[in-house]
C-alpha positions in Angstrom: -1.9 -106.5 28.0 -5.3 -106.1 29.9 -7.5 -108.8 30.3 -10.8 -107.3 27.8 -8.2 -106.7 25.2 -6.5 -109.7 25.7 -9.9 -111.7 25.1 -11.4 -109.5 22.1 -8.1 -110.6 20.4 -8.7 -113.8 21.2 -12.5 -113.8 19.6 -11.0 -111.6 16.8 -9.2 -114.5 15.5 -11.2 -117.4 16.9 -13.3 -119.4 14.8 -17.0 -118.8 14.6 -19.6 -121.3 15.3 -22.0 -120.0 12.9 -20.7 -119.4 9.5 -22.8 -116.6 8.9 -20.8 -114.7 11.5 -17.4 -115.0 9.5 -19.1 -113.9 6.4 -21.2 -110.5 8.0 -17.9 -110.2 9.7 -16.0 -109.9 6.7 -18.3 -107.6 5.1 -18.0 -105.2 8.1 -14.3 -104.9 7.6 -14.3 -104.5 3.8 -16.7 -101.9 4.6 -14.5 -100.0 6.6 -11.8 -100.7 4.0 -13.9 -99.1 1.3 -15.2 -96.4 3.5 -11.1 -95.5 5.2 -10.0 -95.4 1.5 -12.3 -93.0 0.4 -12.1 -90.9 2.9 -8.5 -90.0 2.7 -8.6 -90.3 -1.8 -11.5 -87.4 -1.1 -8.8 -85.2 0.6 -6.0 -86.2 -1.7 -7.8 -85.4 -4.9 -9.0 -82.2 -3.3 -5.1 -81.3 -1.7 -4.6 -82.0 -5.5 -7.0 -79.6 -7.4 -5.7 -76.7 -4.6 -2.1 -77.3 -5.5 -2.3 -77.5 -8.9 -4.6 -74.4 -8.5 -2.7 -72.3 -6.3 0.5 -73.5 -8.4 -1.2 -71.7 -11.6 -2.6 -68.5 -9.9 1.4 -68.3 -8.6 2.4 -67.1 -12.2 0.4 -64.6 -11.7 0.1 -63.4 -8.4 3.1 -62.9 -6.7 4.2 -64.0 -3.3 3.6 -60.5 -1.6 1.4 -58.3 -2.9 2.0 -54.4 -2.0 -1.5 -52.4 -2.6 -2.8 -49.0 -1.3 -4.8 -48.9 1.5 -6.8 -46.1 0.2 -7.3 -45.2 -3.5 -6.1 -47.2 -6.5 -2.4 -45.8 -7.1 0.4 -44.1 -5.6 3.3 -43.1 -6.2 6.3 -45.6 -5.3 8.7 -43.9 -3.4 12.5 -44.7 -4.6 13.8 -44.8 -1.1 11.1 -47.2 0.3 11.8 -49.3 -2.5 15.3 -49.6 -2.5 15.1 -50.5 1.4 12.5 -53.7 0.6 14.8 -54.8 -2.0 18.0 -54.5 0.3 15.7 -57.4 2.8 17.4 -60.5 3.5 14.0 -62.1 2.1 13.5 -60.3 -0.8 14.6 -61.3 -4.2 12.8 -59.4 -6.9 11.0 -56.5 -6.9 8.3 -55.1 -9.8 6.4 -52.3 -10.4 2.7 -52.7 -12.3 0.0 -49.9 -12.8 -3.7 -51.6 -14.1 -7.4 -49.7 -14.9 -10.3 -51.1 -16.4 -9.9 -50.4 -20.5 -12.1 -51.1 -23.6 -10.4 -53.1 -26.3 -11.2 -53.6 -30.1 -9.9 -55.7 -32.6 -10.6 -55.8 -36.1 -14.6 -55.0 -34.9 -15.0 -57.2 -32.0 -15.0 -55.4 -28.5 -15.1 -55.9 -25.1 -13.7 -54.4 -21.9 -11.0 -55.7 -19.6 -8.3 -54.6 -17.6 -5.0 -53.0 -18.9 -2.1 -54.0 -16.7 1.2 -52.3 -17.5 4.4 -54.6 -16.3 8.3 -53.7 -15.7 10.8 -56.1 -17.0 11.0 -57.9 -13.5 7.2 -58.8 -13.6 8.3 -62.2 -15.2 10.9 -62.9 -13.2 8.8 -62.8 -9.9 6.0 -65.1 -11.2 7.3 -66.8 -14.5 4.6 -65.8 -16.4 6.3 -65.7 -19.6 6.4 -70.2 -19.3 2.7 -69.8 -19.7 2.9 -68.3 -23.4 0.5 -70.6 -25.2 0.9 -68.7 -28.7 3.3 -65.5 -30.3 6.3 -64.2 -27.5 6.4 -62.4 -24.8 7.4 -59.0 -25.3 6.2 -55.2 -25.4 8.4 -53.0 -26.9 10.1 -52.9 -30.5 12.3 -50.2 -32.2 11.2 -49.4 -35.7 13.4 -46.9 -38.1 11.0 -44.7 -40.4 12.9 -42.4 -43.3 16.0 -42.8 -40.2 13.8 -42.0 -37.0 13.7 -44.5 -34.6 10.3 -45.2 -33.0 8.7 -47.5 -30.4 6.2 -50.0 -31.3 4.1 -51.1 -28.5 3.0 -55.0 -28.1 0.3 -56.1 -25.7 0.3 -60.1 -24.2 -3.3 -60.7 -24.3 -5.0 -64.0 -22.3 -6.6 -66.5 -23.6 -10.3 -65.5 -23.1 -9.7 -61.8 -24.0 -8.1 -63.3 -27.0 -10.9 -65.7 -27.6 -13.5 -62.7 -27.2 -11.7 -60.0 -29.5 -10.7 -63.1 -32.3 -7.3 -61.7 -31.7 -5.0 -63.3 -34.8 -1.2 -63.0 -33.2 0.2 -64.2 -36.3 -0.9 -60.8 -38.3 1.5 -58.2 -38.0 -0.9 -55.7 -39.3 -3.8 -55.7 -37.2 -3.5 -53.7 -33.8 -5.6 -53.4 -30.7 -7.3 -50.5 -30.0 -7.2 -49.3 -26.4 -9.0 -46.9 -25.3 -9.4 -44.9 -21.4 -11.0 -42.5 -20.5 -10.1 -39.1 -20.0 -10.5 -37.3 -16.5 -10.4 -33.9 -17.6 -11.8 -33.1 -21.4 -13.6 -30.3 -22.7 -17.1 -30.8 -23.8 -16.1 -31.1 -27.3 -13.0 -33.3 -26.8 -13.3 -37.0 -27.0 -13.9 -38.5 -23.9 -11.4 -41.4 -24.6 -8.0 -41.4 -25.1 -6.8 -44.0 -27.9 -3.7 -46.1 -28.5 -2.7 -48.9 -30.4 -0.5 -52.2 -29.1 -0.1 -55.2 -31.8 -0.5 -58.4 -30.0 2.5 -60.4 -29.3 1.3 -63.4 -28.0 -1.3 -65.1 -25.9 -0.8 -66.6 -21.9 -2.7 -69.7 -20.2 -3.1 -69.5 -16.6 -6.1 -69.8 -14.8 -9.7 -68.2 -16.3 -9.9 -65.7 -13.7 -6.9 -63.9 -15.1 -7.3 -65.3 -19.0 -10.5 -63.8 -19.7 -9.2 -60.1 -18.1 -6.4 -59.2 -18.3 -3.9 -57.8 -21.4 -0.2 -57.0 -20.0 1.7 -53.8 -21.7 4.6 -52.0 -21.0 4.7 -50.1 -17.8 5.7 -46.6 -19.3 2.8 -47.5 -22.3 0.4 -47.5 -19.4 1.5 -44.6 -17.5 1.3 -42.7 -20.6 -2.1 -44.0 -21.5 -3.1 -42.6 -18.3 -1.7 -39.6 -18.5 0.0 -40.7 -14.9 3.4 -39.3 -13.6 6.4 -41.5 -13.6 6.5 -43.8 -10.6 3.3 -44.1 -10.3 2.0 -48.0 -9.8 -0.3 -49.7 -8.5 0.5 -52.5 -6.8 4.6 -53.5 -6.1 4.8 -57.5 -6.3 7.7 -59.6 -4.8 9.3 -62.4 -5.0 10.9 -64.1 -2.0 14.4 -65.9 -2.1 13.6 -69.5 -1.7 12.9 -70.6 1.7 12.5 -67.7 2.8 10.1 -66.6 6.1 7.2 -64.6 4.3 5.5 -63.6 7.2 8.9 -61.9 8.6 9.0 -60.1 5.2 5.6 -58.8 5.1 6.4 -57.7 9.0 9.9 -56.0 7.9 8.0 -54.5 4.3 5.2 -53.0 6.9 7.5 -51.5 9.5 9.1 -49.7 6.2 5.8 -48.5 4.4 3.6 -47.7 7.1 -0.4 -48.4 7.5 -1.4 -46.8 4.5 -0.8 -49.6 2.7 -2.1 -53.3 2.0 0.3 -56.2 2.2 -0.8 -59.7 1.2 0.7 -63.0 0.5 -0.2 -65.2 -2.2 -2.9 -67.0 0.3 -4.6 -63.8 1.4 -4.7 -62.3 -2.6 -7.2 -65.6 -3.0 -8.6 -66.0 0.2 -12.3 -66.6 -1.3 -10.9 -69.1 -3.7 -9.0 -71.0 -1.2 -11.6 -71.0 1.5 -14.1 -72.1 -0.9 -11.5 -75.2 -1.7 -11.5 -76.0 1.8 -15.0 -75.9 2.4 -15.7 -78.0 -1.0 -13.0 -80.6 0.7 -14.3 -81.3 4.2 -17.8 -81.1 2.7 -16.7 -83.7 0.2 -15.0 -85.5 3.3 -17.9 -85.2 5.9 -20.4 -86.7 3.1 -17.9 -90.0 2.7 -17.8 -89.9 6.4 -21.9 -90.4 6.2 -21.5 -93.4 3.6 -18.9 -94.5 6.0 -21.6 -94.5 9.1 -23.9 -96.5 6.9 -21.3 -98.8 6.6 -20.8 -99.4 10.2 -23.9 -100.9 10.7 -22.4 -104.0 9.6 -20.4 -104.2 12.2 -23.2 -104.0 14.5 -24.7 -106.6 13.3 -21.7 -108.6 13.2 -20.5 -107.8 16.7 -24.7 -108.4 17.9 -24.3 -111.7 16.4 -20.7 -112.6 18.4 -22.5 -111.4 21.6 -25.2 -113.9 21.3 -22.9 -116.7 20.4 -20.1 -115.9 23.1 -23.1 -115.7 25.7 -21.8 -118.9 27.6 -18.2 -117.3 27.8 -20.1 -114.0 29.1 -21.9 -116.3 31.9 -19.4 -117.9 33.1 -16.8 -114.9 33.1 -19.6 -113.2 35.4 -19.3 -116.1 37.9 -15.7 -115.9 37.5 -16.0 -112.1 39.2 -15.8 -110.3 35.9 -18.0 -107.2 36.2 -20.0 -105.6 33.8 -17.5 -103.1 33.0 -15.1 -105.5 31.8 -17.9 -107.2 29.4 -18.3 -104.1 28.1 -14.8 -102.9 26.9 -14.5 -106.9 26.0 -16.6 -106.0 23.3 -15.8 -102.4 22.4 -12.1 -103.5 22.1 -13.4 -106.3 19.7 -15.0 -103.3 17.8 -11.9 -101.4 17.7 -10.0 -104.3 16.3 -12.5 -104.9 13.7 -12.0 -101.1 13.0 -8.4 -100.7 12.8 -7.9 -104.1 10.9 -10.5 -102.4 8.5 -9.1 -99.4 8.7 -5.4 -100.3 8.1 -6.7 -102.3 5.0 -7.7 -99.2 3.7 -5.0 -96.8 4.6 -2.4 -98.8 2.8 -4.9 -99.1 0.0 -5.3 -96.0 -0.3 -1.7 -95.0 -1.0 -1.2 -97.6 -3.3 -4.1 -95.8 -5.5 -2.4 -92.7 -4.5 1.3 -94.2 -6.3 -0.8 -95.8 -8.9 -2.8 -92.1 -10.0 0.7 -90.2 -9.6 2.7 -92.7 -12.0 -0.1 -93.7 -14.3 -2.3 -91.4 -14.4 -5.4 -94.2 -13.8 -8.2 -91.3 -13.9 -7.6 -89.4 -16.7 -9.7 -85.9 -17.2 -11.5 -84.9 -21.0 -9.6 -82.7 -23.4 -9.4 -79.2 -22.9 -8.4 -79.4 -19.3 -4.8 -78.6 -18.0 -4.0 -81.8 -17.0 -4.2 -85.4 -18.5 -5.2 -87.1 -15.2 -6.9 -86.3 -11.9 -4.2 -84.3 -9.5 -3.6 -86.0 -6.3 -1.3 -84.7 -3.2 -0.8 -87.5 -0.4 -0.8 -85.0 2.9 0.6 -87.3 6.4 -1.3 -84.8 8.4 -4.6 -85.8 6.6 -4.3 -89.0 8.4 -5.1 -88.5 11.7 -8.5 -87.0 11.3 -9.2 -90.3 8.7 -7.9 -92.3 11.3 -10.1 -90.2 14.1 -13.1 -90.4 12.6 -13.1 -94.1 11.4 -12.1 -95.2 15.0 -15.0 -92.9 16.1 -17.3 -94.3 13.8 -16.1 -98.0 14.8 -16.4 -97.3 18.8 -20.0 -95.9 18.4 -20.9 -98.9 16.5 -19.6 -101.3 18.8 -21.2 -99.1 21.8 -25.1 -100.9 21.5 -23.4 -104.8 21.0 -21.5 -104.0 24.4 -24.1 -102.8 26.4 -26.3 -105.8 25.3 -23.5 -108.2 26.8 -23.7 -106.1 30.1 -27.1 -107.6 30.4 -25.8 -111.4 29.9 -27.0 -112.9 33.1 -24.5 -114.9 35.5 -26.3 -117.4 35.9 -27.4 -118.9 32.5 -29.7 -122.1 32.3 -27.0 -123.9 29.8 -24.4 -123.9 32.9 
C-alpha cells in the first residue's frame, strides 16, 4: 500500500480533535449515501417503465416487422414466404393488411384504422391474453332457411371502444365500417359499407387502444376490394433465443431492397429514444443534487486540513513533497466517497428487493400496475459508481491544494 493512501486511512478512522469534524464528516457521507442511492433508483425505476412498456407494445408489434419500402401494400409472394418460414430463426409467420376506416356504432363515430389479421397474428404476439372484455374471434358460421353464411366479428381496443360506446355484450348491434372507393361513378357512393359485430375488447398500450379494430384478413381484403395475398406488413416471431439481427440479415438477402425490415426496437424508435433521454435527464438532474451534496465534504475535508496542519509540517521536514500532501488528501476524499457510496449502493438494492416483493410505491387506480416497476441493471453501476467518485475527487481537489500550501516550517514546531 502507498504511503498517502496508507495515511488517509489512517485519518479516515482516527479520532477528531474537534467534534464538529466527526459530525460535518458524517453528514458528507450520508450525503453521498442519499445522493448514490438515488442515482441508481432513478435508472431502475426508469429501466422499469421501459420494460414494462416495451413488454406491452410486444403483443402487438412483433419482433420483425416486414413493410414495403415504397407504397403501402404488396403482394406477398408464396415462394419468398415459404423460404423465411423454412429459417432456422423463424418460428411464426403472419400476414396483416390495415387502411385508415370510419366506424359507427349505434350513432357515435369516429375514424381509426382497420387492420385485418390471419390466424397466426396471435400466436406471434399473444395478443389474444390482453382481451379485457367479449373473446377473441372473427368469423362465425350462421345457417339461414339451410344456407350457411359468415358472420364477421371485429376485436375493437379499448379507446376506440370507449369513443364509439361499443356494448360487446349485445348481439344485435353491429359496427358500421366504411372505406372508401377508388374508382366510383359520380352517382355511386363514395364508400363502401360493411358490417362486423364486436367480439370483444383488447388492453395494450394507448397508442394501439384508441386505433386500431382487428378483423379477419379475407374481411379486409374484401373491404378493399384487394386481390388475395395482398398484405401489408408480414410480422414474425423468432424461436426463442434466437439471433434477430442474423434473421433480419437472412429475411433481406431473400426479399431484396424494396422492402423495410425492422425489429421490435426500430418499430418504436421515437418511443424508446424518448425513454432514454427522459432517464439520463432524470439521472444527470440527481447527479446535480448529488454535486450540491458534495460540498459537505469540502467543508469537512477543509476542516481535517486545518487540524492535521502539524502532521502536514512536520511530514514536509520529513522530505514529503507537495505531491504527496496532495493525494494524502484526495485519497481521504475518495475514502469518504466510496464509504458513502458503498452505503448507498447496498441501499439501494435493498429498496430495489423491497419495491419488487412488496410493492412499497404503489401507483393510483386505473394504471396497469399496482406498484412502481423497477428493473435492477449491473451495467447501470459503473456509470453511478463513475460519477459519484468523480464528484468525490473534484470535491476533495480545493482541500488538497490548500495543504500543498502548509508551510515546513510551522511556528508550533
Amino acid at each position: 500500500m502507498n504511503l498517502p493512501l496508507r495515511i488517509a486511512r489512517r485519518y479516515l478512522f482516527a479520532r477528531r480533535g474537534t467534534n464538529a469534524i466527526n459530525i460535518i464528516t458524517g453528514i458528507s457521507v450520508f450525503g453521498i449515501t442519499i445522493g448514490t442511492a438515488a442515482l441508481l433508483l432513478v435508472l431502475s425505476v426508469f429501466n422499469g417503465f421501459e420494460d414494462l412498456l416495451g413488454g406491452l407494445f410486444g403483443y402487438f408489434n412483433p419482433e420483425i416487422k416486414i413493410t414495403a419500402t415504397k407504397g403501402k401494400t404488396f403482394l406477398a409472394d408464396s415462394i419468398s414466404i415459404s423460404k423465411i418460414k423454412n429459417l432456422s430463426e423463424v418460428d411464426i409467420l403472419s400476414e396483416s393488411l390495415e387502411e385508415i376506416a370510419f366506424f359507427e356504432y349505434e350513432g357515435s363515430q369516429d375514424f381509426g384504422t382497420l387492420k385485418g389479421v390471419d390466424g397466426a397474428f396471435s400466436k406471434v404476439n399473444g395478443i389474444d391474453s390482453t382481451i379485457k372484455e367479449g373473446g377473441y374471434f372473427f368469423e362465425n358460421e350462421i345457417s339461414d332457411d339451410g344456407e350457411t353464411a359468415k358472420k364477421q366479428y371485429a376485436v375493437l381496443g379499448a379507446g376506440m371502444r370507449n369513443k364509439l360506446s361499443v356494448n360487446v355484450d349485445n348481439p344485435l348491434a353491429a359496427v358500421r365500417i366504411y372505406m372508401p372507393q377508388e374508382k366510383s361513378a359520380l352517382l355511386d357512393q363514395p364508400f363502401k359499407t360493411r358490417f362486423a359485430y364486436p367480439a370483444g375488447t383488447f388492453a395494450i398500450q394507448q397508442e394501439f387502444d384508441n386505433q386500431y379494430v382487428l378483423v379477419g384478413l379475407d374481411f379486409a381484403r374484401e373491404l378493399l376490394e384487394a386481390p388475395p395475398g395482398t398484405v401489408s406488413s408480414l410480422e414474425i416471431r423468432c424461436k426463442t433465443g434466437a439471433d434477430v439481427d442474423a434473421a433480419k440479415t437472412k429475411i433481406r438477402e431473400i426479399l431484396g431492397e424494396n422492402f423495410t425490415i425492422k425489429d421490435r426496437y426500430e418499430q418504436n424508435e421515437a418511443f424508446f429514444k424518448v425513454m432514454k433521454l427522459e432517464k439520463w435527464m432524470g439521472f444527470a438532474i440527481t447527479g446535480l443534487m448529488l454535486i450540491l451534496m458534495s460540498f459537505n465534504m469540502v467543508g469537512a475535508l477543509w476542516m481535517i486540513v486545518l487540524e492535521k496542519q502539524k502532521d502536514i509540517s512536520i511530514l514536509k521536514s520529513m522530505g514529503a513533497t507537495d505531491k504527496i500532501i496532495r493525494n494524502i488528501f484526495l485519497a481521504e476524499g475518495l475514502l469518504l466517497t466510496a464509504l458513502g457510496m458503498l452505503i448507498g449502493l447496498a441501499a439501494a438494492v435493498g429498496l430495489y428487493f423491497g419495491q419488487k416483493t412488496f410493492g412499497w410505491v404503489s401507483i393510483p387506480q386505473g394504471f396497469l400496475v399496482e406498484s412502481y416497476p423497477i428493473a435492477l441493471r449491473w451495467s447501470d453501476f459503473l456509470p453511478v459508481s463513475a460519477v459519484v467518485l468523480g464528484i468525490g475527487l473534484l470535491a476533495s481537489l480545493v482541500p488538497a491544494v490548500r495543504a500543498m500550501r502548509v508551510s515546513a516550517y510551522s511556528h508550533e514546531l
